[in-house]
C-alpha positions in Angstrom: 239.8 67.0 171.6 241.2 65.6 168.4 244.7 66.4 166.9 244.3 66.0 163.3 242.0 65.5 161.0 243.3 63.1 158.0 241.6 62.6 154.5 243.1 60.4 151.8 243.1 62.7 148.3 243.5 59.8 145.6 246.2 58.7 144.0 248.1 57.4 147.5 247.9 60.8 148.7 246.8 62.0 152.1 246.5 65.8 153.5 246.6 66.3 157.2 245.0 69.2 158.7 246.6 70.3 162.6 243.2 71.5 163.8 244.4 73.9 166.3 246.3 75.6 164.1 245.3 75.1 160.9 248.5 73.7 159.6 248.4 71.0 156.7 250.8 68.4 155.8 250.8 66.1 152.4 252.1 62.6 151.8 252.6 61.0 148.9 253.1 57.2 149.3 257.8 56.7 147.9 258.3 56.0 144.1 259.6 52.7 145.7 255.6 51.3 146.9 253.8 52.6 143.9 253.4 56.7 144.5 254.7 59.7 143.3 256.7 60.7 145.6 256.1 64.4 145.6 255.9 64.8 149.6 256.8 63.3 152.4 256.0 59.6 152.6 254.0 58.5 155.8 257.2 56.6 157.5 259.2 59.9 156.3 257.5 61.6 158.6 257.8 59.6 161.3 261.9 59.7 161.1 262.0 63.2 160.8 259.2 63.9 163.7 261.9 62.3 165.7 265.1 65.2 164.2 262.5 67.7 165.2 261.4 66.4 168.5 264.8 66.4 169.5 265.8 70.1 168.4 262.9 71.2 170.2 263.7 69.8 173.6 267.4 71.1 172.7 265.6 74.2 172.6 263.4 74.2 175.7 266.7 73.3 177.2 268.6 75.8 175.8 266.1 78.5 176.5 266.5 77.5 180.1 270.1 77.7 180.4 270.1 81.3 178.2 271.6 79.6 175.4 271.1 80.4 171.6 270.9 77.3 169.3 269.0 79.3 166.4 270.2 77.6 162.7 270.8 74.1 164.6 269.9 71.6 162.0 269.7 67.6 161.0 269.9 65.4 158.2 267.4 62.4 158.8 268.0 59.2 156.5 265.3 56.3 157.5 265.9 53.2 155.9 263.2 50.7 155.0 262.9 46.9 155.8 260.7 44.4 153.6 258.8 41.4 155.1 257.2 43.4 156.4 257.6 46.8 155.2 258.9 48.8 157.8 261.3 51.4 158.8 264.6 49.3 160.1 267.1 52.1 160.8 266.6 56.2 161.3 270.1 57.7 161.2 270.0 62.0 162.9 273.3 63.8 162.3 272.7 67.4 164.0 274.9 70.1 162.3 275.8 72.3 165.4 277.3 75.3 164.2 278.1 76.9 167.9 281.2 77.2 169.9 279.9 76.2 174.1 281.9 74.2 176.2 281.8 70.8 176.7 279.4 70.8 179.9 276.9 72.5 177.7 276.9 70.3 174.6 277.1 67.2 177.0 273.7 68.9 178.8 272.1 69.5 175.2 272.5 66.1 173.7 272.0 64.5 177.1 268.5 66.5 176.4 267.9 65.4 173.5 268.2 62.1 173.8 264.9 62.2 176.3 263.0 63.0 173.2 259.1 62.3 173.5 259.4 60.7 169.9 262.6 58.7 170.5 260.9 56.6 173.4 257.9 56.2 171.0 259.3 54.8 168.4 259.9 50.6 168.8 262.8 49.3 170.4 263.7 47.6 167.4 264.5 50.1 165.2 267.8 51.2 164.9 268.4 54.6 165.5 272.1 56.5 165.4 272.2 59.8 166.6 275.3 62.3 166.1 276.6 65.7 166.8 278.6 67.7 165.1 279.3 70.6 166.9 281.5 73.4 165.5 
């Protein structure tokens, strides 16, 4: 069974529909390759599938140690390459705003660094990952 469903609106604009659930995503192609830049571009949403992959298998670890990490968050910057166009460099910095000990954090980020999207995304690109726990 299909995932998505994917239908370019006009004007460098595509809507994304999840079909299980219904859910819909727009981008907009950046200000910087001729769109608006009223969503998310295509290659934003690639750097910050990776900031939410890895808070969800935080969280499927976390749930399996009985450990809250509710209001964990991460700034995403992806920088773009030319000839060709690509992404070069996705920095994460996780905001962690919870006091465990160090064998826990060192168990979360070891966790999130076996990410589904991380090991998907090419070798190549750069990626810097940091925590900053409380």
């Amino acid at each position: 069974m299909a995932t998505s469903k994917v239908t370019y609106k006009g004007q460098l604009r595509t809507q994304s529909v999840h079909l299980k659930s219904g859910n819909e995503i727009i981008t907009d192609a950046p200000v910087d390759n001729n769109g608006k830049g009223e969503a998310f571009s295509p290659t934003d949403t690639v750097a910050t599938a990776l900031a939410s992959c890895m808070l969800t298998i935080m969280g499927i670890k976390a749930n399996g140690m009985k450990v809250n990490i509710e209001g964990a968050n991460a700034e995403v910057t992806k920088t773009m390459g030319v000839e060709p166009r690509r992404i070069t460099k996705i920095d994460v910095v996780f905001d962690l705003p919870f006091s465990f000990d160090d064998k826990t954090k060192t168990i979360l980020e070891k966790a999130a660094m076996t990410c589904p999207v991380l090991y998907s995304i090419h070798p190549d690109i750069k990626k810097n990952v940091v925590f900053n726990w409380k």
